[in-house]
mmCIF entry with sequence, helices, sheets and N, C-alpha, C, O atoms, coordinates in Angstrom:
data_MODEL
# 
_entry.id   MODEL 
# 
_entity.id                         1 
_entity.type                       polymer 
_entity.pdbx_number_of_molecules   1 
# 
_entity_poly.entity_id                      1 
_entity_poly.type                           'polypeptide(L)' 
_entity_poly.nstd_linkage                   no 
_entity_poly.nstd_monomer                   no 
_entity_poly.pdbx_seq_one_letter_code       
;(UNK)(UNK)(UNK)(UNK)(UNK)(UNK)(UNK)(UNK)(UNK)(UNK)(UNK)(UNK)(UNK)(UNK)(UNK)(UNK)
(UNK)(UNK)(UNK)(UNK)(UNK)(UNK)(UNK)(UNK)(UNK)(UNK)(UNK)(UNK)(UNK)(UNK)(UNK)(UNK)
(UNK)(UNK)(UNK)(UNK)(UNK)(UNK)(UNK)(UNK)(UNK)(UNK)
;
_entity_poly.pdbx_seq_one_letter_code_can   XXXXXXXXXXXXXXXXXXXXXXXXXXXXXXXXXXXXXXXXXX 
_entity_poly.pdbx_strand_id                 A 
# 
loop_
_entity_poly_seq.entity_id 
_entity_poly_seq.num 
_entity_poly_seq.mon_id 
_entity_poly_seq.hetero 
1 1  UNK n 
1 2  UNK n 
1 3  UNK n 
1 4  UNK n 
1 5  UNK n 
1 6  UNK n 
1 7  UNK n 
1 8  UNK n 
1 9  UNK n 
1 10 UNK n 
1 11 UNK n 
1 12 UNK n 
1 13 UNK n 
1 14 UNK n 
1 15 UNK n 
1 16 UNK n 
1 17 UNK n 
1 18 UNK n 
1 19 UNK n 
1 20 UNK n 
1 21 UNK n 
1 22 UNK n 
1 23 UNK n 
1 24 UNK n 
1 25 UNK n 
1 26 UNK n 
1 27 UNK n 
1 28 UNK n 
1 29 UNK n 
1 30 UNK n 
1 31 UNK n 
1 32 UNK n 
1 33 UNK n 
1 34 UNK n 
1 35 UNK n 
1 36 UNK n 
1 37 UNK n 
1 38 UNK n 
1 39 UNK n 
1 40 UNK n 
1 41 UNK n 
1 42 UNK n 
# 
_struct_asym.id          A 
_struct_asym.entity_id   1 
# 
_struct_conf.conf_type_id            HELX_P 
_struct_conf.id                      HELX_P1 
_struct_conf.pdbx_PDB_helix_id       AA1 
_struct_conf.beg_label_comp_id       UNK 
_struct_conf.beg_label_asym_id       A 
_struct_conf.beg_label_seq_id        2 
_struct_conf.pdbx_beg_PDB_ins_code   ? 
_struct_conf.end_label_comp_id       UNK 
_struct_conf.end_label_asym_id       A 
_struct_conf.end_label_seq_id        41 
_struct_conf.pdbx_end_PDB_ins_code   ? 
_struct_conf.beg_auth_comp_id        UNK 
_struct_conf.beg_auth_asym_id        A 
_struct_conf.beg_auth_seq_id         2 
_struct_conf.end_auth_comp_id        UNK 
_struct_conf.end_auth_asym_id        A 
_struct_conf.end_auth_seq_id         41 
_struct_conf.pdbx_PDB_helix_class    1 
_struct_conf.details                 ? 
_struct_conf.pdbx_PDB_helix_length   40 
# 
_struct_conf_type.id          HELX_P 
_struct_conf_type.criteria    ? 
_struct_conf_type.reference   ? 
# 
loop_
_atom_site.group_PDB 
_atom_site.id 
_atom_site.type_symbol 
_atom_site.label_atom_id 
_atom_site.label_alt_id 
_atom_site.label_comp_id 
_atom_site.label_asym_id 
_atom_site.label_entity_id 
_atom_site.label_seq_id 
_atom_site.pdbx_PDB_ins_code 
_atom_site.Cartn_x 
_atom_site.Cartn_y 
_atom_site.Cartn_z 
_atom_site.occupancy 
_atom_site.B_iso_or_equiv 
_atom_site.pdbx_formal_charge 
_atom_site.auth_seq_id 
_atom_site.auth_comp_id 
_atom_site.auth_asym_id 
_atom_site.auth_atom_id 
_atom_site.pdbx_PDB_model_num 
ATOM 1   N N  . UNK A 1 1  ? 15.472  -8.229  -25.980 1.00 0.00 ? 1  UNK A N  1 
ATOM 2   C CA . UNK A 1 1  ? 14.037  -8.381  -25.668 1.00 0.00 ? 1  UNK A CA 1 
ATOM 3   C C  . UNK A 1 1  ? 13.853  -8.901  -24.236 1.00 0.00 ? 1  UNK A C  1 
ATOM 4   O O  . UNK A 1 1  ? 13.326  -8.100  -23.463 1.00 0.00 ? 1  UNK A O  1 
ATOM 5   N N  . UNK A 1 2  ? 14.190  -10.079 -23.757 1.00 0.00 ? 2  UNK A N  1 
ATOM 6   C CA . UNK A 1 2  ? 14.825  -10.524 -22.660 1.00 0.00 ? 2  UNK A CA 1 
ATOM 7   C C  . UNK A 1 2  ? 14.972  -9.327  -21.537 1.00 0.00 ? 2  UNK A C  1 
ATOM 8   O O  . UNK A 1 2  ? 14.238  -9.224  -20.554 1.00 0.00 ? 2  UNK A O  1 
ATOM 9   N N  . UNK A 1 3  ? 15.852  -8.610  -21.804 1.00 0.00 ? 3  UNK A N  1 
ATOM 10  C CA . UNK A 1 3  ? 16.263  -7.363  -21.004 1.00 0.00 ? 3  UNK A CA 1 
ATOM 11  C C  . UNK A 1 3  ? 15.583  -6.505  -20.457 1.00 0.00 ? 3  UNK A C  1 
ATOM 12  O O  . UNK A 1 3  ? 15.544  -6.158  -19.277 1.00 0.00 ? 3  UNK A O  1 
ATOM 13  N N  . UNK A 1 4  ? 14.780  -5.991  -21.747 1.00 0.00 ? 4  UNK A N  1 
ATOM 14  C CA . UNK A 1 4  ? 13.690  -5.106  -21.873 1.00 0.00 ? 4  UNK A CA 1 
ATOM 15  C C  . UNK A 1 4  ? 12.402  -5.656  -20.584 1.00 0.00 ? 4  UNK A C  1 
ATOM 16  O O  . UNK A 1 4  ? 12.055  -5.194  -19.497 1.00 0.00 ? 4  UNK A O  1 
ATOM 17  N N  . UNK A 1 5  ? 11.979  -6.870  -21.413 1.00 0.00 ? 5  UNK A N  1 
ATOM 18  C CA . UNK A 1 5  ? 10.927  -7.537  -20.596 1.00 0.00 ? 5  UNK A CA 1 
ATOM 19  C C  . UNK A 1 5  ? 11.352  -7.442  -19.091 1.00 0.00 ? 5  UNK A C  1 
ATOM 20  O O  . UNK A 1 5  ? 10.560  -6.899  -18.321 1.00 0.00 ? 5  UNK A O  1 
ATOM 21  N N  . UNK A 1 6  ? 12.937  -8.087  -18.451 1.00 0.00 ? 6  UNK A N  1 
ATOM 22  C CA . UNK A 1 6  ? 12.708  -8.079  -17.130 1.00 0.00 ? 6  UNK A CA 1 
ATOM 23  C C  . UNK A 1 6  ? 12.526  -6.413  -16.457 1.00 0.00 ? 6  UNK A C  1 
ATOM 24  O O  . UNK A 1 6  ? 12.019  -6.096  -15.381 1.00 0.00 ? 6  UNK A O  1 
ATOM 25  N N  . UNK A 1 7  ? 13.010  -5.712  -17.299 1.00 0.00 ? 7  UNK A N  1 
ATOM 26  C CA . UNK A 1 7  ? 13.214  -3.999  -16.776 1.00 0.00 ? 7  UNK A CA 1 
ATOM 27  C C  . UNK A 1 7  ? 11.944  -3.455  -16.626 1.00 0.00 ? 7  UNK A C  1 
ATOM 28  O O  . UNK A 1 7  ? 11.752  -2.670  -15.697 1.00 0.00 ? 7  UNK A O  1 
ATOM 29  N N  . UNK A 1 8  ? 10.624  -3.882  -17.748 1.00 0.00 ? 8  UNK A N  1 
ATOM 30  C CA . UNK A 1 8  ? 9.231   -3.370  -17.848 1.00 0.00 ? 8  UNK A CA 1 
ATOM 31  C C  . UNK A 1 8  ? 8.522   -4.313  -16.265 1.00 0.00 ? 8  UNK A C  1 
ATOM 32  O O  . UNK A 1 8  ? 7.600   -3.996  -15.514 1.00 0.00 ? 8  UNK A O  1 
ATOM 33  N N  . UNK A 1 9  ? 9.165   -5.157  -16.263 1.00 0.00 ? 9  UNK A N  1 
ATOM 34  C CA . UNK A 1 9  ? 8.034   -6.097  -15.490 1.00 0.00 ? 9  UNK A CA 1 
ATOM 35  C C  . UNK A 1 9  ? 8.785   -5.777  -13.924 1.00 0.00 ? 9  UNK A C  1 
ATOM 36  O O  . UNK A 1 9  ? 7.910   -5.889  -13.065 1.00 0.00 ? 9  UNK A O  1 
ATOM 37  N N  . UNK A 1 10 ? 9.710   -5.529  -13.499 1.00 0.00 ? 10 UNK A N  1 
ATOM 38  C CA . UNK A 1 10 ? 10.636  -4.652  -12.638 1.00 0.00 ? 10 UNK A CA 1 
ATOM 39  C C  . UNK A 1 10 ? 9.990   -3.627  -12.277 1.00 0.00 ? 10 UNK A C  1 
ATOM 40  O O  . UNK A 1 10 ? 9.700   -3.716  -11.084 1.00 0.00 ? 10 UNK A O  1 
ATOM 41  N N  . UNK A 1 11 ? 9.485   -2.324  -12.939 1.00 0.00 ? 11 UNK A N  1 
ATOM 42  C CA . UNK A 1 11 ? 9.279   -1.048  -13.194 1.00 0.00 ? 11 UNK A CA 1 
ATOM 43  C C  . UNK A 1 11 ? 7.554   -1.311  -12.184 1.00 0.00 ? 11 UNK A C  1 
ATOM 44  O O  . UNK A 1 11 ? 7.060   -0.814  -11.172 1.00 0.00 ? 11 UNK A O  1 
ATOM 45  N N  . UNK A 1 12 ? 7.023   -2.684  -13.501 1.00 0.00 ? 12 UNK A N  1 
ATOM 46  C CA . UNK A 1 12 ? 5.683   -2.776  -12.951 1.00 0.00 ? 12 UNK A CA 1 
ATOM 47  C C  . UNK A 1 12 ? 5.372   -3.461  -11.730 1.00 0.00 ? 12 UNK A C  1 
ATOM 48  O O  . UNK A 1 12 ? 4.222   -3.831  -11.494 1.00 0.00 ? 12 UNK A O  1 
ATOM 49  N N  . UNK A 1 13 ? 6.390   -3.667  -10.887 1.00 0.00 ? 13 UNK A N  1 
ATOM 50  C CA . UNK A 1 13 ? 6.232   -4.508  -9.861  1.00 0.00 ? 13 UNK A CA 1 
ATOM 51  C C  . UNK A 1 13 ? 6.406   -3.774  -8.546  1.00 0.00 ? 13 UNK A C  1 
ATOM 52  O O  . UNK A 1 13 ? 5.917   -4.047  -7.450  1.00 0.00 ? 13 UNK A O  1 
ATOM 53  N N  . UNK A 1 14 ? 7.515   -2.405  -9.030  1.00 0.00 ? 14 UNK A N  1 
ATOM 54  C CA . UNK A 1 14 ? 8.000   -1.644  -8.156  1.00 0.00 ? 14 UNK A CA 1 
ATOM 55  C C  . UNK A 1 14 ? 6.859   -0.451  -7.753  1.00 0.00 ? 14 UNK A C  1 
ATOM 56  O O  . UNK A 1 14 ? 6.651   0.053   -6.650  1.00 0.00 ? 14 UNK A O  1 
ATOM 57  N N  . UNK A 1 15 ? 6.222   -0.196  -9.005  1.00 0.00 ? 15 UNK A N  1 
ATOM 58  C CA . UNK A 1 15 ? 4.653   0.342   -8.897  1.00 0.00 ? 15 UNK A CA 1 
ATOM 59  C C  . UNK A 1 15 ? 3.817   -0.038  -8.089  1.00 0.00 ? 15 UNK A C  1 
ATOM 60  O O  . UNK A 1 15 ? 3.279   0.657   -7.227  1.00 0.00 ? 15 UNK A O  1 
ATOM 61  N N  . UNK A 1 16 ? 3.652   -1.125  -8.297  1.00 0.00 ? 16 UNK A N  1 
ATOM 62  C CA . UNK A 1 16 ? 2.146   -2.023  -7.862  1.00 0.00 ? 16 UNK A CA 1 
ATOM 63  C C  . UNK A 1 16 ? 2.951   -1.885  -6.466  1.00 0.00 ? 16 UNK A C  1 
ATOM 64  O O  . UNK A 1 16 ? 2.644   -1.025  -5.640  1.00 0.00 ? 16 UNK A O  1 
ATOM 65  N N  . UNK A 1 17 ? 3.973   -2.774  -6.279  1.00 0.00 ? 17 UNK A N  1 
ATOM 66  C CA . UNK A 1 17 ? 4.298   -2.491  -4.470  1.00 0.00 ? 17 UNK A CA 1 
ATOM 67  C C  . UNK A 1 17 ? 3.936   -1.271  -3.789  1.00 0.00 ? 17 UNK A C  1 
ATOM 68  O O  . UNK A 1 17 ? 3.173   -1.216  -2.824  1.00 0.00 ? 17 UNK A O  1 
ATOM 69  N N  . UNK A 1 18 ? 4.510   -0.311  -4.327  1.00 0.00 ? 18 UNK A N  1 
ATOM 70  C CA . UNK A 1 18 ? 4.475   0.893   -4.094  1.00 0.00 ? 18 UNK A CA 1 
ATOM 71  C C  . UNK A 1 18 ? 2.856   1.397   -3.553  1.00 0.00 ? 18 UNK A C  1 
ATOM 72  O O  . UNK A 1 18 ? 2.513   1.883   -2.474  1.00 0.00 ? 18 UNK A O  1 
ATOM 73  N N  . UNK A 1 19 ? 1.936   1.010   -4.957  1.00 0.00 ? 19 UNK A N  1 
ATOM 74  C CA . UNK A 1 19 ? 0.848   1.645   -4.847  1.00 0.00 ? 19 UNK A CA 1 
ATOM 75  C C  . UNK A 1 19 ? -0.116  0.925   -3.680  1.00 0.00 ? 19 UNK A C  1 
ATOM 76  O O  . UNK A 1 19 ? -1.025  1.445   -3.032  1.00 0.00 ? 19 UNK A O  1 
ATOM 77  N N  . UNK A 1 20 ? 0.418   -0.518  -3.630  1.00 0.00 ? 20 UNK A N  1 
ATOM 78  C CA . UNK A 1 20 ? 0.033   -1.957  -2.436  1.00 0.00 ? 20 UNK A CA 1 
ATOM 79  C C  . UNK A 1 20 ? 0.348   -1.365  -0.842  1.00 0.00 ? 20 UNK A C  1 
ATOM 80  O O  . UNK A 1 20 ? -0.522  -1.517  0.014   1.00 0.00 ? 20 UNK A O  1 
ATOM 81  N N  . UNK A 1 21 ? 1.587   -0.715  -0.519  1.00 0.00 ? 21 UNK A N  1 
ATOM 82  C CA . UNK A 1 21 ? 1.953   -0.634  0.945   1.00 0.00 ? 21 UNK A CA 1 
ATOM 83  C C  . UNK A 1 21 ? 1.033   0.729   0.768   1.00 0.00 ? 21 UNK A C  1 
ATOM 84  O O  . UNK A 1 21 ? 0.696   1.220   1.846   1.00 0.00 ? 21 UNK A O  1 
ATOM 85  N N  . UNK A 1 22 ? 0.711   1.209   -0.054  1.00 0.00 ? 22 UNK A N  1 
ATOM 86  C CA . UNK A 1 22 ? 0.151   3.027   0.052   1.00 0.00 ? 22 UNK A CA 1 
ATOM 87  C C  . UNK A 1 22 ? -0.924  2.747   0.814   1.00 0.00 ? 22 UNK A C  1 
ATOM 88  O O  . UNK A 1 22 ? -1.092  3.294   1.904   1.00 0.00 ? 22 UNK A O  1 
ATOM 89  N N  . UNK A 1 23 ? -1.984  1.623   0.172   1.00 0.00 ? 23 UNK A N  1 
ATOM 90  C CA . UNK A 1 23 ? -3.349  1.678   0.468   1.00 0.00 ? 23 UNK A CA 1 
ATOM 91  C C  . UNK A 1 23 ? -3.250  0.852   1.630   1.00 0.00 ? 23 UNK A C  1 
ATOM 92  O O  . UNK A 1 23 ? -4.228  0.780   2.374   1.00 0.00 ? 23 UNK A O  1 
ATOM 93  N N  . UNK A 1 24 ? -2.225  0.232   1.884   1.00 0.00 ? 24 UNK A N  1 
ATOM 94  C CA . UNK A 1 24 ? -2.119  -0.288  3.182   1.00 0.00 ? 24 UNK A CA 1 
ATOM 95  C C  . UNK A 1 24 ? -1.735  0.115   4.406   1.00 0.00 ? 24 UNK A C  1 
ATOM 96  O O  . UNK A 1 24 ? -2.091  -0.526  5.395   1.00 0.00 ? 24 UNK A O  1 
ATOM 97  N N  . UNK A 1 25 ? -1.181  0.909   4.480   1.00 0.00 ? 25 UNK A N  1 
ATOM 98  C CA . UNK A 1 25 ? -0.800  2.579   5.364   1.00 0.00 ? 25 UNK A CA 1 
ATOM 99  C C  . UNK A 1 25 ? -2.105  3.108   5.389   1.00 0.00 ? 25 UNK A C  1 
ATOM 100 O O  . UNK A 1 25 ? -2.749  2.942   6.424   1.00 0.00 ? 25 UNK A O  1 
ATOM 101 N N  . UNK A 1 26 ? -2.727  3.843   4.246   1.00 0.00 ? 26 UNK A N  1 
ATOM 102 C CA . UNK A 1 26 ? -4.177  4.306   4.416   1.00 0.00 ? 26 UNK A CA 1 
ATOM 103 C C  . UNK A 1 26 ? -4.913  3.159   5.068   1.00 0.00 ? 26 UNK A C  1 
ATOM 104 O O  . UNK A 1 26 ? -5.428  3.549   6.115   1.00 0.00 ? 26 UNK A O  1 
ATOM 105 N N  . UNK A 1 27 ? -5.105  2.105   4.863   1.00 0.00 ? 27 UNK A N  1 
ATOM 106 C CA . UNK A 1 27 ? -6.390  1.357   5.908   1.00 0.00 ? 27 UNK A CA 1 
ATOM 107 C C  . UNK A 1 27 ? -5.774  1.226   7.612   1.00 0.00 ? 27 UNK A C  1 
ATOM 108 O O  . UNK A 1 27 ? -6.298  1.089   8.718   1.00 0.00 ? 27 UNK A O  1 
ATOM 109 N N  . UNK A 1 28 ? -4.816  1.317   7.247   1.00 0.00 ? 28 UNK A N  1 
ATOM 110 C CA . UNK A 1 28 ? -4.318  1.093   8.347   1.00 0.00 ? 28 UNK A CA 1 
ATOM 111 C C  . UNK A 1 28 ? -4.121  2.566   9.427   1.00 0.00 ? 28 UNK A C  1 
ATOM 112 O O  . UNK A 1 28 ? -3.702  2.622   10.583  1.00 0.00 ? 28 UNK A O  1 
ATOM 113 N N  . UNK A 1 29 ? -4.502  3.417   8.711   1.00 0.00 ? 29 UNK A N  1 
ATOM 114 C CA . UNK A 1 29 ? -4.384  4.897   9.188   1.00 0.00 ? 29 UNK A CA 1 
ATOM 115 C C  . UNK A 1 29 ? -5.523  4.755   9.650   1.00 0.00 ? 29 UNK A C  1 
ATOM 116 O O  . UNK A 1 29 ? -5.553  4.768   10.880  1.00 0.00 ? 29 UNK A O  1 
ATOM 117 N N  . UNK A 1 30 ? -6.798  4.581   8.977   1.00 0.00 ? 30 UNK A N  1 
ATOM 118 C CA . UNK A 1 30 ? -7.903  4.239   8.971   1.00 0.00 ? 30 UNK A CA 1 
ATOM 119 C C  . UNK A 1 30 ? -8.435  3.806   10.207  1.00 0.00 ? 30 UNK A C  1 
ATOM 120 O O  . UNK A 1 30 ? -9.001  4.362   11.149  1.00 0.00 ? 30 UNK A O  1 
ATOM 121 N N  . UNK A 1 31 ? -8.044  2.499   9.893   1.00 0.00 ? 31 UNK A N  1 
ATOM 122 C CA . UNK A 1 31 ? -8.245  1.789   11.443  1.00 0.00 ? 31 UNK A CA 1 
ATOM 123 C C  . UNK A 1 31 ? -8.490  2.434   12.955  1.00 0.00 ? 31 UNK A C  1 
ATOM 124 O O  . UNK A 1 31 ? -9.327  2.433   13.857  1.00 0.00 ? 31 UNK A O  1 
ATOM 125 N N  . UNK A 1 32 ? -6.466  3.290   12.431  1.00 0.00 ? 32 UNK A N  1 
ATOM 126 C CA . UNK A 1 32 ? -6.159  3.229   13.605  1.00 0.00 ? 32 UNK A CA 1 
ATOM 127 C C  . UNK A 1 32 ? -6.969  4.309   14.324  1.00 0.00 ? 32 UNK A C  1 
ATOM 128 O O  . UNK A 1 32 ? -7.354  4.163   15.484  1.00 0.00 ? 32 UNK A O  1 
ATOM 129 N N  . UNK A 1 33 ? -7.252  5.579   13.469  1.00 0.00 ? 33 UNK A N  1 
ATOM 130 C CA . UNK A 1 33 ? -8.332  6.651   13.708  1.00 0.00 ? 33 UNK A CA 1 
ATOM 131 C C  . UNK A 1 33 ? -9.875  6.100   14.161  1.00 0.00 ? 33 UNK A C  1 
ATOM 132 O O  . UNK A 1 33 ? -10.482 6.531   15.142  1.00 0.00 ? 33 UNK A O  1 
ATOM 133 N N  . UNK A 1 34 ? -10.130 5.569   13.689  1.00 0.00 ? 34 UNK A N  1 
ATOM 134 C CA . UNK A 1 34 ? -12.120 4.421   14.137  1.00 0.00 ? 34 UNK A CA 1 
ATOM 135 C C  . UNK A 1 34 ? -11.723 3.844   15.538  1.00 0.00 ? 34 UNK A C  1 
ATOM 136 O O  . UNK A 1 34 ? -12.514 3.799   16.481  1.00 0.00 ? 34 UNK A O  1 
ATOM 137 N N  . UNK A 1 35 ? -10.044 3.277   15.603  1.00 0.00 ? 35 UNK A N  1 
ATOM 138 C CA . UNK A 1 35 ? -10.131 2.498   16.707  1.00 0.00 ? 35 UNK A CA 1 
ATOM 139 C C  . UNK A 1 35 ? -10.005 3.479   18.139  1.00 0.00 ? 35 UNK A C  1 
ATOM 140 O O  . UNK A 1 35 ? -10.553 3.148   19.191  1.00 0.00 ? 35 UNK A O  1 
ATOM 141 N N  . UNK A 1 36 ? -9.268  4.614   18.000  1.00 0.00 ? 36 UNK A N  1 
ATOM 142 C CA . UNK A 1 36 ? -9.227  4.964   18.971  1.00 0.00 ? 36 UNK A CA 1 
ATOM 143 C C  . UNK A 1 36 ? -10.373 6.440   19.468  1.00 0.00 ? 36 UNK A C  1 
ATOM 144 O O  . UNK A 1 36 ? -10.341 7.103   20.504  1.00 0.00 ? 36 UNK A O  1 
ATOM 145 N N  . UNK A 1 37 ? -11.244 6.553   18.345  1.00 0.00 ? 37 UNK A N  1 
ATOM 146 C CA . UNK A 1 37 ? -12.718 7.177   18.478  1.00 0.00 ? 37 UNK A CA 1 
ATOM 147 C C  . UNK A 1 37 ? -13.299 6.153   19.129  1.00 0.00 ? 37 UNK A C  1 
ATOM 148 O O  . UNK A 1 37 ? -13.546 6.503   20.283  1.00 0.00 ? 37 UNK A O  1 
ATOM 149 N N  . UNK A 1 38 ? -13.691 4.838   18.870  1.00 0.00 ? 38 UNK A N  1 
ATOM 150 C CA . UNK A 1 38 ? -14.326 3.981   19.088  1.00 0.00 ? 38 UNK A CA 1 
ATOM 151 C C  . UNK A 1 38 ? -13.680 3.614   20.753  1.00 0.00 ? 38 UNK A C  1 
ATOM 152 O O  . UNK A 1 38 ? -14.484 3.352   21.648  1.00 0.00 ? 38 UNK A O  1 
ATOM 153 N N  . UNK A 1 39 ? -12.257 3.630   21.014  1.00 0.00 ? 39 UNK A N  1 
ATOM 154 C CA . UNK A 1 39 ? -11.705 3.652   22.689  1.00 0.00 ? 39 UNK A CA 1 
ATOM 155 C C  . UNK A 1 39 ? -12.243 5.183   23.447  1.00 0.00 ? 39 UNK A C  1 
ATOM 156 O O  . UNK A 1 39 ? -12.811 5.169   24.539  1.00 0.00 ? 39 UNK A O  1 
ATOM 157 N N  . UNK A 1 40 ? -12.087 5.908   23.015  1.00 0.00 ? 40 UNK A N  1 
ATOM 158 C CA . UNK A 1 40 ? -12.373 7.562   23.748  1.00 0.00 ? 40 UNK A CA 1 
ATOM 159 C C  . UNK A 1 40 ? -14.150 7.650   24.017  1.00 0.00 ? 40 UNK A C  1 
ATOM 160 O O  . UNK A 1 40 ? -14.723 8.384   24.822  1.00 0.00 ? 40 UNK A O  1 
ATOM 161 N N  . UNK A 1 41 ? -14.785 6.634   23.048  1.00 0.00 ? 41 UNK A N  1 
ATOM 162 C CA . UNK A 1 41 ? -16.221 6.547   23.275  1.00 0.00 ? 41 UNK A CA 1 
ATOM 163 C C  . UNK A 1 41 ? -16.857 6.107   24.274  1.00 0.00 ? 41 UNK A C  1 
ATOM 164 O O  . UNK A 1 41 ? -17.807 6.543   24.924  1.00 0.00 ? 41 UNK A O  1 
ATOM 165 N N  . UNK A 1 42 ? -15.897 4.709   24.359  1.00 0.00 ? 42 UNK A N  1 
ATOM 166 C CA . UNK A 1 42 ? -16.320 3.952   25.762  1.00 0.00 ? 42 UNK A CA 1 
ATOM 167 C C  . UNK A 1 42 ? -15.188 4.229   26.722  1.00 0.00 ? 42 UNK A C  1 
ATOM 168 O O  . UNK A 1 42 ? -15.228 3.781   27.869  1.00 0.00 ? 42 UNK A O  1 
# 
């Protein structure tokens, strides 16, 4: 049970990271696209 538990909570951690740096790449893509419309403007 022990085992199980650390392997599920492992699995769910490796997810969530996963799905965490994703949307953080996207804002950060984000950004970087607004920021340099927003430089070419002025």
């Amino acid at each position: 049970m022990m085992r199980m538990t650390k392997i599920t909570s492992n699995e769910n951690y490796q997810r969530y990271h996963i799905a965490f740096s994703h949307a953080i790449g996207f804002t950060v893509a984000v950004d970087g696209t607004s920021l340099s419309k927003t430089v070419e403007f002025t």
